[in-house]
Every structure is written in structure tokens, then in C-alpha cells.
LOVOSE-217107 format. One line per 8 residues: their letters; for each residue x negated, y, z of C-alpha. Coordinates in steps of 0.5 Angstrom, whole numbers, always signed. Layout:
N
A> X/Y/Z; ...
This chain:
310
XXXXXXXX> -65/+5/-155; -69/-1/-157; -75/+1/-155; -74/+4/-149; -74/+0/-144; -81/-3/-146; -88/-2/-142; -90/+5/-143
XXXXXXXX> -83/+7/-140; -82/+2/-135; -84/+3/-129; -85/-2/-124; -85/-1/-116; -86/-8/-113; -86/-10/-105; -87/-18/-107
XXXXXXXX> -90/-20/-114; -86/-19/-121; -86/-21/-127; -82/-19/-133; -83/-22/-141; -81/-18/-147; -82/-11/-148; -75/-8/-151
XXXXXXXX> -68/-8/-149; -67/-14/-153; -71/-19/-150; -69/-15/-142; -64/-19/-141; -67/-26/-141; -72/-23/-135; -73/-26/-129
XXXXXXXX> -71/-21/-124; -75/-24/-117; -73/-21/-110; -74/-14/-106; -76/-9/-111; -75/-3/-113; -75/-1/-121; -74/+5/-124
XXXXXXXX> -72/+6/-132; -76/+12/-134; -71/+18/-138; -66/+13/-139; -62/+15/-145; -55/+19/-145; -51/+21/-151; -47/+25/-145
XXXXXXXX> -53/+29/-142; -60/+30/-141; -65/+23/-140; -65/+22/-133; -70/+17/-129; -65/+12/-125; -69/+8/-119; -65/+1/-118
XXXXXXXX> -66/-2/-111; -65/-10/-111; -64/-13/-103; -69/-18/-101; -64/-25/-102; -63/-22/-109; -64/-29/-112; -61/-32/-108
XXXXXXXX> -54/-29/-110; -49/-30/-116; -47/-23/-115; -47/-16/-111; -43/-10/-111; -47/-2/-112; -47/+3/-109; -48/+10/-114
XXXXXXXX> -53/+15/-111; -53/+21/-113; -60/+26/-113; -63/+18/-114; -70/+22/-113; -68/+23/-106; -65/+17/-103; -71/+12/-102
XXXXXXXX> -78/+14/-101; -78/+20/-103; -84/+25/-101; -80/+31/-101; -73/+33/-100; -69/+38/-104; -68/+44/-100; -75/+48/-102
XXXXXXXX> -79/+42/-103; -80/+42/-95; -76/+35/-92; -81/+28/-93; -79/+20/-92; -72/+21/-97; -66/+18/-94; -70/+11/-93
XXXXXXXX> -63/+8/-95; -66/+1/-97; -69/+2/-90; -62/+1/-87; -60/-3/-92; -65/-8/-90; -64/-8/-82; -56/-8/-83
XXXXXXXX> -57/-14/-88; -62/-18/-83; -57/-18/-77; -51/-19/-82; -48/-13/-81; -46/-12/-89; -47/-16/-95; -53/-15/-99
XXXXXXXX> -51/-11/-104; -56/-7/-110; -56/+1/-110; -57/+5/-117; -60/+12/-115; -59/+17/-120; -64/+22/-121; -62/+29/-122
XXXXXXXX> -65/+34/-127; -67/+40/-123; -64/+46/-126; -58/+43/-128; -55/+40/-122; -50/+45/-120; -47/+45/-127; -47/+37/-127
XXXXXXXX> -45/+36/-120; -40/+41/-120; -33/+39/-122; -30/+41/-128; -23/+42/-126; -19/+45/-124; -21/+49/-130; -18/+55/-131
XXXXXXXX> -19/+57/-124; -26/+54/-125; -27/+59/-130; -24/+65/-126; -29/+63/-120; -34/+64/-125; -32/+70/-127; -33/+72/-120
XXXXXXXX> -39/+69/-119; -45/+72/-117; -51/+74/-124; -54/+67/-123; -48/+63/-123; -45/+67/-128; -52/+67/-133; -53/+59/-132
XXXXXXXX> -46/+58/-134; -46/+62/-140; -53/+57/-142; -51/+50/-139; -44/+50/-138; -40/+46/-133; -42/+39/-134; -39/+33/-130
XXXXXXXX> -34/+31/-133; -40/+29/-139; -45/+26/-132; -39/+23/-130; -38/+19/-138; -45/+17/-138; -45/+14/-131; -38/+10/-133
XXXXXXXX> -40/+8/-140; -47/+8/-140; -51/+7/-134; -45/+2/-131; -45/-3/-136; -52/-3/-137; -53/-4/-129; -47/-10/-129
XXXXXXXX> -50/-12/-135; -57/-13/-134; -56/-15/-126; -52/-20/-122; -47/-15/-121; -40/-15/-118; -36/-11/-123; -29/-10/-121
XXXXXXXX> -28/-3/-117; -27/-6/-110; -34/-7/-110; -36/+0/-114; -38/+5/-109; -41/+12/-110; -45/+17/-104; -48/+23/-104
XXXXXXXX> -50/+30/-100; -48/+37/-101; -47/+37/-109; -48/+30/-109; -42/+29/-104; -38/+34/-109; -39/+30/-115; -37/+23/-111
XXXXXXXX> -31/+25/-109; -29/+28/-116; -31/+21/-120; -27/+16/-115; -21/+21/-117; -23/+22/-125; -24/+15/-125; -20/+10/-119
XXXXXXXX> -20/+5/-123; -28/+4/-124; -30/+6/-117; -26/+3/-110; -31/+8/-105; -34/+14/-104; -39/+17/-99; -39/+25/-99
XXXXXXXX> -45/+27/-94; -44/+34/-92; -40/+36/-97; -41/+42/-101; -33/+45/-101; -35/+52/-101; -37/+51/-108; -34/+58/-113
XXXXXXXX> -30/+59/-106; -27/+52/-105; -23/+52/-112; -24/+43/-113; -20/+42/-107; -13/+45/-110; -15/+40/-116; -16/+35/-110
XXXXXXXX> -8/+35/-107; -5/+31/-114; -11/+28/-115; -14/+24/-110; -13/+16/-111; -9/+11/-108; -11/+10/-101; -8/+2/-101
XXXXXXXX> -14/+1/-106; -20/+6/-104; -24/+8/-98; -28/+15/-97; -32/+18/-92; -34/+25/-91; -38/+28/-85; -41/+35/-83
XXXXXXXX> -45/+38/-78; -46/+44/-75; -52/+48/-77; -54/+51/-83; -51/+51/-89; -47/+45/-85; -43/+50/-80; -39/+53/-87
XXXXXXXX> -36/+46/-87; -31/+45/-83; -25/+50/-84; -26/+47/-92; -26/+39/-88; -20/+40/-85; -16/+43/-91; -19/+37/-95
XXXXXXXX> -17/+31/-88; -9/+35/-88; -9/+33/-96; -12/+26/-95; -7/+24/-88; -1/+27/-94; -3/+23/-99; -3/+18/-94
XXXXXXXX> -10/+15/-91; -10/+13/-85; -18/+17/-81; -21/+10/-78; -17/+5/-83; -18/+7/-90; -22/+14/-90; -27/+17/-84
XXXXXXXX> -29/+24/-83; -34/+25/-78; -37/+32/-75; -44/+32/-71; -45/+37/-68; -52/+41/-68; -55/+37/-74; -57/+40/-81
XXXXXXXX> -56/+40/-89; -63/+35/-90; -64/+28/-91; -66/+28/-85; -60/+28/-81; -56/+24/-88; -61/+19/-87; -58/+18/-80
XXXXXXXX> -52/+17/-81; -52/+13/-87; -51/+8/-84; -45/+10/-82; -40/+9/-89; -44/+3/-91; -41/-1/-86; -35/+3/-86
XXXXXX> -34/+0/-93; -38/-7/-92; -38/-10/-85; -30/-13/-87; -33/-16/-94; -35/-22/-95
């Protein structure tokens, strides 16, 4: 871990001048962090899972500030300027979050706050993003599951709950360590799409005390026929101390959603969320499963969770 983040692994994409002294995790957090840039940490270390690249986004006033609440993304490649998406490589610009974040900042709309992109690991990202539980339904549906499924299964296992472990005690701290960070959990947020949706509503119920948020882009409820969202009904957390969003469209893989959302907004109105008030679900009609249209209605949860903060 000590030698880590030294030069050779640091990768530094600067929009304004940056300067950094010390060349190992010791010395780190004595660096002057200066404004507007993006830092993406090569295959940071994990005891938990495979090594990752993390890209951490800090808004334009960062020196200006004591501290920011973080938002989480998940599929972290995708999410700022990305060149491709991830369905067959096709889809370009990435989600362009910090694009949004920019606009929504500058017109005081929301608090600046710092987004930690969390790269995944091609292969594996199903069985990082699938939830683990409930796990012996889990494992019946994988039983069922088609050859590939069934063959990835037997090779990687079903890993969320070691992803989930390294992003609470691993990735956290060292984020709230490292950078002006708000720590507290109404001022931790998750996002994500498809997959990446999936995993975000998995960790805000595994762990309610870390994270206040969740935003699950065109969530992938069908996943081993929509077994997670029995462990949803005893699991989801307290709406007096948490916010979700979730949305859909209608094309493509987004038109299987809907019937699998409606089961999931009956469990929330019987846990007790109020649609507007502490939990949204948003249907948009003839939009896609790709960044494209999530870029789109990114902004949607932002200010869902922020435009009230101070």
C-alpha cells in the first residue's frame, strides 16, 4: 500500500495547473489538493476484490470549502468523459456528469460536492454488482440460469457483499481521509444504471448507516428473474433518513422494467416513502438503456438529494 500511490500509478488529468509533493501514501495527505480536476488513482488496492482504477471528480470551488458531501458512482469508467459506453463499446461522451454538476453549481441549484467513480472490472461485473442475498434463492436462480451464468458462477462466485466491504472500508475512508470530505451519511450517496442501479440499492440497504442516497438509473430488476427484490421487502431503510430514485424508459432493454418497478414502488409506499417527498420513480417514455439517455436525466436525482442542502 505504501508505494502505491507514487508517481508511476498516479495518474493526474488537470483542467487548471496541479501540483503534488511526496511520492508515497505517507506523504499524500500533506498535498495541496488545488481546484477543478479530475484524479484517477491506478488499481487501487483492495483486500476484498480485484484492484480497480478509481477517478475522483473535485468541483471548481474546492479550495474554497471546509468540506463536500460524495456521491459514489458505480461502472466509474463511464461516468465522466468516457470515450465509450458499455453496451458493445458503441455509445461516446460517457455520462459527462461533471458537465451537469458544473452547470447545476454555477446557477446555485445544488452544493458543489465531489463524485468518486468506481471503475469496474469488465468480466466481473455482474457477479460484483449482483446482490448476494437473498442467498438461498440466489443460488436456486443460478441453478436455472443459463450456461454462461451458471459457468461464471462456479469461476467468480457472487461477490457484492466483498465489492460492498471494499467501497465501506476501504475506498471510504481513504476518500474522507484524504479529501475535504463531509462523512456523515446524509451526505453519502450512491448512483448507478442498469447493474450499477442494482448494486446501489443493495449497499443503502446493507449498510443504511454509511450511506443517506441512492440513484438507480434503469435498474436491472430482472436479473436471475428478479430475485433481490424479495430481500427488498424486510430490507430497505429508514424513509425519515434516506432518499432514492429510481427511473426506466421504454426502449430496449428499459421496456422489461416497468412491471419489476411497480413491484418495488408498492414495497417502498409499505415501507412508508412518500413519491416526491423521500423516494422518486420517473418513467420516460421512448428513451434507451445507454449513457445517453442517463446523461440526460442525471440531473434529475442530484437535485432531488441536494437542491434543499446547505
Amino acid at each position: 500500500m505504501k508505494n502505491f500511490f507514487d508517481k508511476r500509478n498516479l495518474i493526474l488529468i488537470v483542467f487548471l495547473f496541479l501540483h503534488f509533493c511526496g511520492k508515497n501514501d505517507t506523504n499524500f495527505k500533506n498535498k495541496k489538493i488545488k481546484a477543478q480536476k479530475y484524479l484517477v488513482y491506478k488499481d487501487f488496492p483492495s483486500k476484498y476484490v480485484t484492484p480497480r482504477n478509481v477517478e475522483i471528480w473535485l468541483p471548481s470551488n474546492y479550495d474554497d470549502i471546509s468540506a463536500f458531501p460524495v456521491l459514489y458512482m458505480f461502472d466509474g469508467q463511464n461516468i465522466f468523459h468516457g470515450k465509450k459506453g458499455w453496451i458493445n463499446n458503441q455509445y461516446s461522451h460517457g455520462w459527462q456528469v461533471d458537465e451537469t454538476l458544473d452547470s447545476l453549481i454555477n446557477i446555485g441549484i445544488i452544493p458543489p460536492l465531489i463524485v468518486v467513480g468506481v471503475f469496474n472490472t469488465g468480466i466481473k461485473r455482474f457477479y460484483e454488482y449482483m446482490p448476494a442475498k437473498p442467498k438461498t434463492d440466489i443460488k436456486k436462480r443460478i441453478l436455472m440460469a443459463d450456461k454462461s451464468v451458471r459457468d461464471g458462477y462456479q469461476k467468480h462466485g457472487i461477490t457484492s457483499d466483498d465489492f460492498l466491504k471494499f467501497l465501506v472500508t476501504e475506498l471510504k475512508p481513504y476518500i474522507d481521509k484524504h479529501y475535504k470530505t463531509k462523512k456523515g451519511r446524509s451526505d453519502s450517496y450512491l448512483g448507478g444504471a442498469s447493474m450499477g442501479g442494482l448494486i446501489s440499492a443493495y449497499a443503502i440497504c446493507e449498510y443504511p448507516n454509511i450511506f443517506g442516497g441512492a440513484a438507480c438509473f434503469s435498474t436491472h430488476w430482472p436479473a436471475l428473474d428478479g430475485v433481490f427484490i424479495k430481500y427488498l421487502k424486510n430490507n430497505l431503510p429508514n424513509p425519515e433518513t434516506h432518499k432514492i430514485y429510481f427511473d426506466f424508459g421504454t426502449i430496449g432493454l428499459d421496456s422489461l422494467y416497468e412491471p419489476f418497478q411497480k413491484k418495488v414502488d408498492s414495497l417502498m409506499i409499505r415501507k412508508g416513502y412518500k413519491n416526491g417527498g423521500n423516494w422518486l420513480t420517473r418513467k420516460f417514455e421512448g428513451e434507451d438503456h445507454n449513457e445517453n439517455f442517463w446523461r440526460k436525466r442525471f440531473h434529475f436525482p442530484i437535485k432531488f438529494f441536494f437542491q434543499d442542502k446547505e
